[in-house]
N, C-alpha and C positions, 0 to 999 in steps of 0.2 A: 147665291148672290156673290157676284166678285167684291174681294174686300177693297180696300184703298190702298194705294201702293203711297211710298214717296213722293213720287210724281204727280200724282193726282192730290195729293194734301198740300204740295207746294202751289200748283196751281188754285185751287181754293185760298193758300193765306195771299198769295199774290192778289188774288179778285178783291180780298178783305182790304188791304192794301190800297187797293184803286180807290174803293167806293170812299175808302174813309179819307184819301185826299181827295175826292171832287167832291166830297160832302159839302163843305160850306157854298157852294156853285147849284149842287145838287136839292139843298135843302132849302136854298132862299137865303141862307147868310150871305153870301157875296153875291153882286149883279152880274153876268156875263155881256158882253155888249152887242150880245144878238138874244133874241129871245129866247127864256129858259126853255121853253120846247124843243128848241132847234138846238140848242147846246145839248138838251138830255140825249135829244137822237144822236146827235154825234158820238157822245160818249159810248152808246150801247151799240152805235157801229162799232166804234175801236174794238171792244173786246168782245164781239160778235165775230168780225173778222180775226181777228185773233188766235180766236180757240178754232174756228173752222181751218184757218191757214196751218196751227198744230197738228189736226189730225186728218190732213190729206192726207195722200199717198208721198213721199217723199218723189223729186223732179216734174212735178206736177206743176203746169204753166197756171193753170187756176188759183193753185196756191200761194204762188208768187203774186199773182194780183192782189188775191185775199190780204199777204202781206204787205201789198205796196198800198192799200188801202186803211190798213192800219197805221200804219206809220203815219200818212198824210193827214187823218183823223184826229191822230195824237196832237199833228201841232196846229191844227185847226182848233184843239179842246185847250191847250196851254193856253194860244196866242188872243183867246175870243174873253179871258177872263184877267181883265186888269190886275188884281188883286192876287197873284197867282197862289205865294203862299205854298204849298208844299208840291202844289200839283206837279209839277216837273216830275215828279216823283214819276208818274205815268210815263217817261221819256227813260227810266232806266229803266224799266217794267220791260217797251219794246226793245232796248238792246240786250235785256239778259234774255227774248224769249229768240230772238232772229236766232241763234246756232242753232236752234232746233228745224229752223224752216232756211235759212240761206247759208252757203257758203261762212267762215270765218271773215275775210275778205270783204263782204257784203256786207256784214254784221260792223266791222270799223268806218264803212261807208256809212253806214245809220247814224252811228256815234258823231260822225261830223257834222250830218244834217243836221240832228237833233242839238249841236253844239250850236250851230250857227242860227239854231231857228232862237234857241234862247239869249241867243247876241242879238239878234234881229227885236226881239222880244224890252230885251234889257237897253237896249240905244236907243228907242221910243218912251221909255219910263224915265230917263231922265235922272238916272240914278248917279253916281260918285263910281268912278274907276274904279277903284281900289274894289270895292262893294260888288262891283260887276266881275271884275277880275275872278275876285275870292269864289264867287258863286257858281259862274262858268268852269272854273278851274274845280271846286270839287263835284258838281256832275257830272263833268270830264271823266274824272276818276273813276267816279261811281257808277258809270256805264261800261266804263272798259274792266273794272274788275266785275262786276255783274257779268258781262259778256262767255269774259275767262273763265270763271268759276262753272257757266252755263255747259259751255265748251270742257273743261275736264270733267265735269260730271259724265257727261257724252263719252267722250273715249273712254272714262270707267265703265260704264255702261257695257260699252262696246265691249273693250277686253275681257270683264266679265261673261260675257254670253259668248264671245270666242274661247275662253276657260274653259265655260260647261259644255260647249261642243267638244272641246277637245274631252273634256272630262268623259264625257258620252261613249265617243268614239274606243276611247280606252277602256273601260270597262267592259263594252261589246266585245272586244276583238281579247280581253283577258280569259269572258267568260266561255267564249268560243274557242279558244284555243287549249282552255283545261279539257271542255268536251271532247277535244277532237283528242289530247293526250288521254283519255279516260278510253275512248274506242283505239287506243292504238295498244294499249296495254292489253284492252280485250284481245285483241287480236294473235297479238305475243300469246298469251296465257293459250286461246283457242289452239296454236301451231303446235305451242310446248306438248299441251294435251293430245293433239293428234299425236304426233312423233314420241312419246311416251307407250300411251293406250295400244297405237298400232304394232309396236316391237313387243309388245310385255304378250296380247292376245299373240303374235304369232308365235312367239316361245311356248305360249299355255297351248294352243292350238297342237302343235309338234310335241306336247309332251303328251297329249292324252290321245293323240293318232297312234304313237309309240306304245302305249299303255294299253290300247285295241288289239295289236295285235303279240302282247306278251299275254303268260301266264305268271302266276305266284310271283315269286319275290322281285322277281324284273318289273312285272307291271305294277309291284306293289309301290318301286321306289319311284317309276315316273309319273305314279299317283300323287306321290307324293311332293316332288317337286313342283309338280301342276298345280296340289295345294299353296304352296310358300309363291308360285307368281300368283297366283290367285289374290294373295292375302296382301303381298305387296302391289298388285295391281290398285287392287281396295283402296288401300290407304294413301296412293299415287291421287286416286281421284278424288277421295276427301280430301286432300291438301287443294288441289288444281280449284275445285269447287269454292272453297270456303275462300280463296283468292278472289275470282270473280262474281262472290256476294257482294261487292263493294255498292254501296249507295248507286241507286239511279238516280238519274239527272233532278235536282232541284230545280224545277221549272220557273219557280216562286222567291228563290235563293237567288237564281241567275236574272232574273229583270228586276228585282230590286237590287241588285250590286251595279246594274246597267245605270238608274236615277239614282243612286245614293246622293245627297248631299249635293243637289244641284244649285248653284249660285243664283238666286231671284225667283226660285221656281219650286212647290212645293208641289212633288207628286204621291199619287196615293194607289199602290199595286193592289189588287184582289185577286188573287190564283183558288180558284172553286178546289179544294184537296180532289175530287173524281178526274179532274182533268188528264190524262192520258196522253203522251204525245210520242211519238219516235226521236229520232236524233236528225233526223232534217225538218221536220217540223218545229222541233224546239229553236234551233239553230234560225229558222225564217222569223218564227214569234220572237227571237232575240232582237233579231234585224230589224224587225217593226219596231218594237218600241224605241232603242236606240235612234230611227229616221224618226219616228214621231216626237220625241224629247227633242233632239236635235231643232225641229221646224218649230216647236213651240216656243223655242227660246231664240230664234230666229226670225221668227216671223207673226206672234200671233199676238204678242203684248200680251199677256196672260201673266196669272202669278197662280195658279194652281192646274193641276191636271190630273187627271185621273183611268185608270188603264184596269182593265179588268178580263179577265181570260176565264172564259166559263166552257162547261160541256154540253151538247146541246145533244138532241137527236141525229143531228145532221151534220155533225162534225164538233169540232173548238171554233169559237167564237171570240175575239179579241178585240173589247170597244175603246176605246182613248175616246175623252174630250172633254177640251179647256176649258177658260172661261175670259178668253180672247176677244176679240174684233169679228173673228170669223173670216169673210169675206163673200163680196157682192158675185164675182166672177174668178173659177179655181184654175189658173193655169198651169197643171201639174209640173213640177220640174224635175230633173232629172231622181232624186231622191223617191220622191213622189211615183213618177214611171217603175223603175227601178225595185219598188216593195209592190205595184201591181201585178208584175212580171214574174214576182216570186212566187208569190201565193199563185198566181193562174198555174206554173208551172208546176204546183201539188194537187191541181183541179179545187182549188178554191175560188177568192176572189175578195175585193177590195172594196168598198163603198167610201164614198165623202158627202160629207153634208157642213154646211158653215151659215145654216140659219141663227143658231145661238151658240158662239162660240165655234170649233174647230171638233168634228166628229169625226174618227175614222173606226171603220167596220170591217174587218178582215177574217176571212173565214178559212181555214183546213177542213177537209171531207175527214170524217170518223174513219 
């Protein structure tokens, strides 16, 4: 079960919020001047439209209605209750939630309306200037700092999950790049050894061809010599050796250094200890989870993931999946293409599924 994020608890005190200023409207303390039915409906449009206008897809013309329907609701809900009393309260509610669904722009366009609807509101009540002034002037306030605050929560947001891409990104390309200096050292060590091995046997070779065809103490001494490369050959190879015992690749080391300490995002590695992989298998399973960490924090609204590389019959097996939005309809993007491409091209393959939450299935052949 997904836990509750920030977001989702502020929305919950915001709704508390609502209901306890249209309580007295809601409850029978104050009259509304159209029937409490018809005020209740209105009210459970407002934040009906609302929450649906939050979790469209962003640029979504729908959305924007959903919003512009809110809004109108709102001052149908203020304007219909004589007695208003805290309710306004409902009118900073819509301008701290618009950055989330319109432009900045947009969102000071609301502030106005919603300014002038409580002017329009307040020059039929009959009130004393001063008292109107003071009133309009701090919901003024209090919508535009609402607004603001709504808005740099957002770009924190933002920079945050641009942070842990970047964070991603680097960690992949660190891990990748010790593997690729660990095979290059192989490499060194394999040349030194050939160009060692091959000069010492051709010496030992030349010494005991020489020793074939002497007798007694001649051949006794290129016996001998043949011994000492011998002996030095030995010990050339247990040094060369005991060099490239070094650790093989941490399969299990290397994707959790990839999610370390990601910003809003708590993941959770399982590497099966049988798991077995080469060095371009390891290097693709890198790349996957790096793209899958990457899209989750990008794109899935999730706060947990979890990633698990197992050995199967039929090769390694690597599942990731969130506890996201999922999605109605996948249209893979370049990231997405790009890690199908990879695993095909070890004869494996890639699956997606986004009925609960964000699945991905990628397999390497044994």
């Amino acid at each position: 079960m997904r836990r509750l994020g920030t977001d989702e608890w502020s929305a919950l005190v915001m709704l508390a919020v609502a209901v306890a200023v249209g309580g007295p409207a809601l409850f029978g303390a104050v009259d509304p001047i159209i029937p409490r039915p018809w005020w209740i409906a209105l009210f459970v449009v407002l934040f009906v439209a609302l929450l649906l206008a939050i979790v469209r897809e962003p640029s979504d013309l729908l959305r924007n209605c959903l919003f512009a329907t809110a809004v109108v609701a709102s001052w149908a809900v203020v304007l219909t209750v004589p007695h208003m009393g805290l309710l306004p309260v409902v009118l900073v509610i819509i301008a701290a939630v618009s950055v989330y669904v319109v432009p900045l722009w947009a969102g000071f366009v609301v502030v106005g309306l919603n300014t002038a609807v409580l002017a329009l509101f307040m020059a039929f009540g009959n009130r004393e200037s001063l008292d109107t002034l003071i009133t309009l002037g701090f919901y003024l306030l209090i919508q535009v700092a609402s607004m603001l605050s709504s808005s740099t929560l957002i770009r924190e947001q933002r920079l945050r999950r641009e942070l842990g891409q970047a964070h991603i990104d680097l960690r992949a390309a660190s891990v990748l790049l010790s593997e690729s200096a660990r095979t290059a050292e192989r490499l060194r060590i394999s040349r030194d050894l050939h160009d060692l091995i091959g000069h010492q046997l051709t010496v030992l070779t030349l010494e005991l061809e020489a020793a074939r065809h002497r007798e007694g103490e001649q051949a006794r001494e290129h016996v001998e010599r043949a011994n000492r490369v011998a002996r030095d050959l030995l010990a050339d190879v247990r040094l060369t050796v005991s060099e490239l015992r070094t650790a093989s690749s941490d399969l299990s080391g290397a994707l959790h250094q990839v999610v370390n300490d990601l910003p809003g995002l708590a993941v959770t590695v399982d590497v099966e200890p049988d798991v077995q992989v080469d060095e371009e298998q390891a290097a693709a399973l890198v790349r996957a989870v790096q793209e899958i960490a990457t899209n989750t924090l990008r794109h899935a609204d999730a706060k947990e993931l979890w990633i698990e590389v197992a050995a199967r019959p039929h090769g390694v097996v690597l599942t990731a999946v969130d506890d996201g939005r999922g999605y109605r309809e996948l249209v893979p993007g370049n990231g997405l293409r790009g890690l199908t491409e990879r695993f095909e091209a070890l004869g494996g393959g890639v699956r997606f599924d986004g009925d609960d939450g964000f699945r991905i299935t990628a397999t390497v052949p044994a």
